[in-house]
PyMOL CGO cylinders between C-alpha atoms (Angstrom):
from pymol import cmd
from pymol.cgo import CYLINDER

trace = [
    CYLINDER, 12.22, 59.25, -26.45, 12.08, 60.29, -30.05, 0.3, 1, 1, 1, 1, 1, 1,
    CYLINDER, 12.08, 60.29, -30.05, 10.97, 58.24, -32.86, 0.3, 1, 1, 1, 1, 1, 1,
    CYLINDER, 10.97, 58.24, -32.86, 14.54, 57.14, -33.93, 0.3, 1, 1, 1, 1, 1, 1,
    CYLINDER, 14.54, 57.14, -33.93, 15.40, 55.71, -30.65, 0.3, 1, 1, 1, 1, 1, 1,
    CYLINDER, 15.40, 55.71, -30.65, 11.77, 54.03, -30.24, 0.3, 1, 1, 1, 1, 1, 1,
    CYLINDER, 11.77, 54.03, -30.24, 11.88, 52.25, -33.81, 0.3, 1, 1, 1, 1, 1, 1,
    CYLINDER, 11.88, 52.25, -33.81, 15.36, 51.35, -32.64, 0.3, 1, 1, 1, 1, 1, 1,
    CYLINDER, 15.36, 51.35, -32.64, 14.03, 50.04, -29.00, 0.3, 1, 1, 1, 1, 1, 1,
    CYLINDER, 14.03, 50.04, -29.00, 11.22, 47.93, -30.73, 0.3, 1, 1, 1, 1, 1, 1,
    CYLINDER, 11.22, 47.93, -30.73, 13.55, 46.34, -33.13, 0.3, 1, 1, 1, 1, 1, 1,
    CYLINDER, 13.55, 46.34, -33.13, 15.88, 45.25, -30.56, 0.3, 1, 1, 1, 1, 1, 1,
    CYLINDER, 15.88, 45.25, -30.56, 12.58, 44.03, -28.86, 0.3, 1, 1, 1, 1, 1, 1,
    CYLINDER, 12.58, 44.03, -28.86, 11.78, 42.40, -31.84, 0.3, 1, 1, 1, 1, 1, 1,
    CYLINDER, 11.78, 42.40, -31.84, 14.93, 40.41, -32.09, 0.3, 1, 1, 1, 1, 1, 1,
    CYLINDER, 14.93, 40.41, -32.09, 14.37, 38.89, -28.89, 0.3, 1, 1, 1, 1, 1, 1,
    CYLINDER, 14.37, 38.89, -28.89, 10.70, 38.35, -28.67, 0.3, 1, 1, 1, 1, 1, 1,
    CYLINDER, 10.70, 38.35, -28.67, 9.65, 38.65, -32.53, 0.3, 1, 1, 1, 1, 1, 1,
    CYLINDER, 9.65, 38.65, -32.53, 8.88, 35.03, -32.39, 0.3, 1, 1, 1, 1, 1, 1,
    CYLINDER, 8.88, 35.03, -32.39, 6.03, 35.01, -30.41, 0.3, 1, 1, 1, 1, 1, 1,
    CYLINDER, 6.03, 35.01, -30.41, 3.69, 37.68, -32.52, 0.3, 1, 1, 1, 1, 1, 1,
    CYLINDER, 3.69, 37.68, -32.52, 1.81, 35.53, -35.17, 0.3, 1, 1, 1, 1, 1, 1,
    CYLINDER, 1.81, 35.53, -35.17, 2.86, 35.46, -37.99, 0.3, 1, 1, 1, 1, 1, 1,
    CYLINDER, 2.86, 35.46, -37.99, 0.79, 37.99, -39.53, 0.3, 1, 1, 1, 1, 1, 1,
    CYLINDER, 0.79, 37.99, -39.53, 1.93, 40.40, -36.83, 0.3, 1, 1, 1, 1, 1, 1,
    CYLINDER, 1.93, 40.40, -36.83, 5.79, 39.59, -38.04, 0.3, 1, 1, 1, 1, 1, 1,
    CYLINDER, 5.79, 39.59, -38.04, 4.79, 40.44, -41.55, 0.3, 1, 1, 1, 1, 1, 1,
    CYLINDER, 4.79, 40.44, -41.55, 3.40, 43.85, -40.91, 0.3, 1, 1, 1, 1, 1, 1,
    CYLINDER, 3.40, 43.85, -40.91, 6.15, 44.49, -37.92, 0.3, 1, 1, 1, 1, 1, 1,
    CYLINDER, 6.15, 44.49, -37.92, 9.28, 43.36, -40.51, 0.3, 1, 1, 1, 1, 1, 1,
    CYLINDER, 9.28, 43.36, -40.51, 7.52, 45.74, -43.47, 0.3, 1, 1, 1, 1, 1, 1,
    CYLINDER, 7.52, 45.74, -43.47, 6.90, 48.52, -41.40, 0.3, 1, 1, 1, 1, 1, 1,
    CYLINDER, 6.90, 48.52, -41.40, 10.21, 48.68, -39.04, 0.3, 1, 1, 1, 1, 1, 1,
    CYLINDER, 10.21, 48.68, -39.04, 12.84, 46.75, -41.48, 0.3, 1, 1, 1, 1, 1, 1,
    CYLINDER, 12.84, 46.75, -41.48, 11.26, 47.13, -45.32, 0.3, 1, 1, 1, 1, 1, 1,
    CYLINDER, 11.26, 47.13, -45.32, 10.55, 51.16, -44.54, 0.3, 1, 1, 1, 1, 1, 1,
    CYLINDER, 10.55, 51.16, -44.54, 6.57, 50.02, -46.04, 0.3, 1, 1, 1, 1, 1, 1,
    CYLINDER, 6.57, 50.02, -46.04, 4.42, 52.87, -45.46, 0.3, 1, 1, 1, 1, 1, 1,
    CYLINDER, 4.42, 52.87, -45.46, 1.07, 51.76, -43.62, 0.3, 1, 1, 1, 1, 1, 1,
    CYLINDER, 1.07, 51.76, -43.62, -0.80, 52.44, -47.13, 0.3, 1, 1, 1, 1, 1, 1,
    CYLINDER, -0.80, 52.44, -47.13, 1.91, 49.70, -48.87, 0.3, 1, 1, 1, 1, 1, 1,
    CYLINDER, 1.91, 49.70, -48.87, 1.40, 47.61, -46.04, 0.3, 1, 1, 1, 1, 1, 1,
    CYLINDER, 1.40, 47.61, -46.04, -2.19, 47.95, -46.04, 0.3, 1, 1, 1, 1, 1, 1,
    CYLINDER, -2.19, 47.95, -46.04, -2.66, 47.71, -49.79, 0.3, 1, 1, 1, 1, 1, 1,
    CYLINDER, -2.66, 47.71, -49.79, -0.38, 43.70, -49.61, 0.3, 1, 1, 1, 1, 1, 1,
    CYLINDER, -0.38, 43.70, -49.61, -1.93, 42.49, -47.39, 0.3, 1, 1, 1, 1, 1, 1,
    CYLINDER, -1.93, 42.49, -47.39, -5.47, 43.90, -48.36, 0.3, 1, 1, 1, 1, 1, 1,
    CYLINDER, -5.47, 43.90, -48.36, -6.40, 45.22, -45.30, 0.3, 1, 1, 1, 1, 1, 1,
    CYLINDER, -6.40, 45.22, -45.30, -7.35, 48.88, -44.24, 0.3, 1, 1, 1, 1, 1, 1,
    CYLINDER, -7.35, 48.88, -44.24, -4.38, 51.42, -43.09, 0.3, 1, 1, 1, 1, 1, 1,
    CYLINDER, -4.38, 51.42, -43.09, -6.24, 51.29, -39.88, 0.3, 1, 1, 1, 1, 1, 1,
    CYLINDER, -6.24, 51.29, -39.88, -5.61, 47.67, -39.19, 0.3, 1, 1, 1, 1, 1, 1,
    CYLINDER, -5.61, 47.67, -39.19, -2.44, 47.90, -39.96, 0.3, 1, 1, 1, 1, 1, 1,
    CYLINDER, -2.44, 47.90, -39.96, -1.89, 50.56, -37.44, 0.3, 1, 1, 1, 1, 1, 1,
    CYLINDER, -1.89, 50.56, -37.44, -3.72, 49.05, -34.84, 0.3, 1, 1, 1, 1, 1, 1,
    CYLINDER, -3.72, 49.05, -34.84, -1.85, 45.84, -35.78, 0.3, 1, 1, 1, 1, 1, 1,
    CYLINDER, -1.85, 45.84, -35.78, 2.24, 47.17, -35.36, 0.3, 1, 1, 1, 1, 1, 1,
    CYLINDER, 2.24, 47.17, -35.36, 0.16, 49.39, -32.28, 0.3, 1, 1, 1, 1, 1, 1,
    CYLINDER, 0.16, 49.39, -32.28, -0.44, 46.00, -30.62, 0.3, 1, 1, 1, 1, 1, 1,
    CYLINDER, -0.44, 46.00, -30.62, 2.33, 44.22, -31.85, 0.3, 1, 1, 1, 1, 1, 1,
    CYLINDER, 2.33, 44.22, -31.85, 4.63, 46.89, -30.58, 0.3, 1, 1, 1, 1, 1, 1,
    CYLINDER, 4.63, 46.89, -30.58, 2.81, 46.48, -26.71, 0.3, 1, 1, 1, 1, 1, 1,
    CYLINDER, 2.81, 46.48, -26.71, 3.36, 42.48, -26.85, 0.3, 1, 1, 1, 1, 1, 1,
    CYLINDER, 3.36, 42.48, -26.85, 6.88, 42.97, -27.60, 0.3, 1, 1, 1, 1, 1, 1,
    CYLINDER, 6.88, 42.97, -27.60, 7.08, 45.53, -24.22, 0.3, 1, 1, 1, 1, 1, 1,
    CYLINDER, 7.08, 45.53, -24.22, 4.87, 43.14, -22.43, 0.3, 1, 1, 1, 1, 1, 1,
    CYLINDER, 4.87, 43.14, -22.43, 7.26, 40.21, -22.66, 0.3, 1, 1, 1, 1, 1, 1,
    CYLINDER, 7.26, 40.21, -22.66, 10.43, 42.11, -22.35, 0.3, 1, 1, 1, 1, 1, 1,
    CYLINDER, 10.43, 42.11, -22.35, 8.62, 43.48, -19.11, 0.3, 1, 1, 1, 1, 1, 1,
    CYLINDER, 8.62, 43.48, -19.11, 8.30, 40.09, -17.22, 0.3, 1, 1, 1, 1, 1, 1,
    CYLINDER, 8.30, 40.09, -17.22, 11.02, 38.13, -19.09, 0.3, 1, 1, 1, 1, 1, 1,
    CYLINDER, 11.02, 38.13, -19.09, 13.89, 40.45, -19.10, 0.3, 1, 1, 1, 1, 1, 1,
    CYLINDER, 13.89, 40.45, -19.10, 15.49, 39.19, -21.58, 0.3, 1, 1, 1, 1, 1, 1,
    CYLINDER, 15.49, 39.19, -21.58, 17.05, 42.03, -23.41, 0.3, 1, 1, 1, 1, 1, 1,
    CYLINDER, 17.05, 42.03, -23.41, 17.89, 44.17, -19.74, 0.3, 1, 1, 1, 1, 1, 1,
    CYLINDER, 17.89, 44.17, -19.74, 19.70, 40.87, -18.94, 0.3, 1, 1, 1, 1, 1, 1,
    CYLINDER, 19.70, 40.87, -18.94, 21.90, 40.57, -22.02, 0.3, 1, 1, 1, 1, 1, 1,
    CYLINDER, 21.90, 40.57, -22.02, 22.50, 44.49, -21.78, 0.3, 1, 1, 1, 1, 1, 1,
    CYLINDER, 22.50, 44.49, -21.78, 24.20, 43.88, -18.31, 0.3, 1, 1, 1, 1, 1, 1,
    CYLINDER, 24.20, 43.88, -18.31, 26.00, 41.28, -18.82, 0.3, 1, 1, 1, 1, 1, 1,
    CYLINDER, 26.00, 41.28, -18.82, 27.25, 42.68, -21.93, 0.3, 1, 1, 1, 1, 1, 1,
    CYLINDER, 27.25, 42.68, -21.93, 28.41, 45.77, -20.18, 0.3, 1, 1, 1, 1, 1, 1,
    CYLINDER, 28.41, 45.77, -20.18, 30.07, 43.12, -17.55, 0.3, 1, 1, 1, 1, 1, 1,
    CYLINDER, 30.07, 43.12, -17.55, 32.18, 40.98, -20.11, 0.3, 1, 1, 1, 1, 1, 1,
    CYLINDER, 32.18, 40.98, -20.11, 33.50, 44.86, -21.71, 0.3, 1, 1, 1, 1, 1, 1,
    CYLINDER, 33.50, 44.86, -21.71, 34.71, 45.45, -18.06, 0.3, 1, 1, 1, 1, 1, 1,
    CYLINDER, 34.71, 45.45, -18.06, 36.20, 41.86, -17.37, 0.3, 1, 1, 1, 1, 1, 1,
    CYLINDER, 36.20, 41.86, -17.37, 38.34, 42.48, -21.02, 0.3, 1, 1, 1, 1, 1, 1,
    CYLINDER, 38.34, 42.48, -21.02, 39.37, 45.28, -20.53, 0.3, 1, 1, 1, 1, 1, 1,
    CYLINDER, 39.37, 45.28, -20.53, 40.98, 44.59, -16.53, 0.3, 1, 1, 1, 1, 1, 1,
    CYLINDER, 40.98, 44.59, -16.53, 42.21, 41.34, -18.30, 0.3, 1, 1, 1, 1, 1, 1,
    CYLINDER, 42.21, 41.34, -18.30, 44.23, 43.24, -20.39, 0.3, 1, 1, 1, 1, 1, 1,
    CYLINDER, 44.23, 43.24, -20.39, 45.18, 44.98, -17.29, 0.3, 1, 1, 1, 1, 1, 1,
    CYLINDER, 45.18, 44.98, -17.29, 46.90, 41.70, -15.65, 0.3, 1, 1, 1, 1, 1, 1,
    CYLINDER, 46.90, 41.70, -15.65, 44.26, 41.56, -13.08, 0.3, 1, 1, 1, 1, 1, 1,
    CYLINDER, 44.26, 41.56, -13.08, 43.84, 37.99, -13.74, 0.3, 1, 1, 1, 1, 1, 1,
    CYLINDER, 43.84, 37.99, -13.74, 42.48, 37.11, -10.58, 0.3, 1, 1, 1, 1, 1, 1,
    CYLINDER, 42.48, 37.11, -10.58, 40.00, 40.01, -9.95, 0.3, 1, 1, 1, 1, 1, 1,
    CYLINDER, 40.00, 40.01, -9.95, 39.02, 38.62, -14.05, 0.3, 1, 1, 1, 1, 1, 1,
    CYLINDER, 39.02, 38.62, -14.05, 38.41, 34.89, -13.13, 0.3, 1, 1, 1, 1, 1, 1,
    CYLINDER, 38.41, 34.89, -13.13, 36.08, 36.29, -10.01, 0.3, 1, 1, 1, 1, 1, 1,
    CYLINDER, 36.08, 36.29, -10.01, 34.15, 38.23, -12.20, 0.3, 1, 1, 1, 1, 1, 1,
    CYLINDER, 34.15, 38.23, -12.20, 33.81, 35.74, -15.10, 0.3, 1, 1, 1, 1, 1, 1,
    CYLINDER, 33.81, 35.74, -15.10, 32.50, 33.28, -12.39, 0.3, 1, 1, 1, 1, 1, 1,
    CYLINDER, 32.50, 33.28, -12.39, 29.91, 35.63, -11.19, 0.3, 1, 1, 1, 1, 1, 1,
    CYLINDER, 29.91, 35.63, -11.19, 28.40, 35.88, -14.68, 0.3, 1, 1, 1, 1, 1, 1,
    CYLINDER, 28.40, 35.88, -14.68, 28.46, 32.19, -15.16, 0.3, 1, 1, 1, 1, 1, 1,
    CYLINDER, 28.46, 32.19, -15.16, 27.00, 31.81, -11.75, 0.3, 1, 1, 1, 1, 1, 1,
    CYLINDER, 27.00, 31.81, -11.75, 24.73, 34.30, -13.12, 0.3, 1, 1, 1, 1, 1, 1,
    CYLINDER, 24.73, 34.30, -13.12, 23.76, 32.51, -16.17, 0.3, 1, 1, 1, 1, 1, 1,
    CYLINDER, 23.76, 32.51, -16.17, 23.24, 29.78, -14.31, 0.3, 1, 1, 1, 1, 1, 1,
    CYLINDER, 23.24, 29.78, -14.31, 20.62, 31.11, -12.15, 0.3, 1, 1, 1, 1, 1, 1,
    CYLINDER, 20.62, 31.11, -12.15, 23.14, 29.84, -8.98, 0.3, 1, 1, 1, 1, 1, 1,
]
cmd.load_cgo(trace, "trace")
């Protein structure tokens, strides 16, 4: 994975499960991934060393994986998603049907029935 698709990975990541780093975490995460700070900008607000900073997002950027790894939030929303592109685009197909079976599945789904 290169570094475009990871940044893009933990911001997705971050969307979901941003909320539960401290806030201090979500300050140097948002600089670093969204503001485009360098770790030396970072480091130099916040008056802390590059180092922590680094060790900080490094951290940060394992909680994030951590929670999407026994939650599953974001692999949930991903398939259904995909699911609801399918069930549009056979609606618009007149399978009507085969379309209410499959929208009841993913509210079934949802539902955790």
């Amino acid at each position: 994975m290169d570094e475009l698709e990871k940044n893009e990975k933990l911001g997705d990541l971050y969307a979901y499960y941003g909320t539960l780093l401290t806030e201090g975490q979500q300050a140097y995460f948002e600089d670093y991934y969204y503001n485009d700070y360098s770790l030396g900008e970072i480091a130099a607000n916040h008056k802390v060393s590059r180092q922590a900073v680094y060790d900080n997002l490094r951290r940060s950027s394992r909680l994030l994986e951590k929670y999407e790894a026994k939650l599953h939030m974001q692999r949930d929303y991903n398939k259904i998603e995909s699911e609801l592109v399918q069930i549009y685009q056979s609606a618009g197909q007149n399978k009507i049907k085969q379309t209410r079976s499959s929208i009841k599945k993913l509210l079934n789904q949802m539902r955790g029935e």
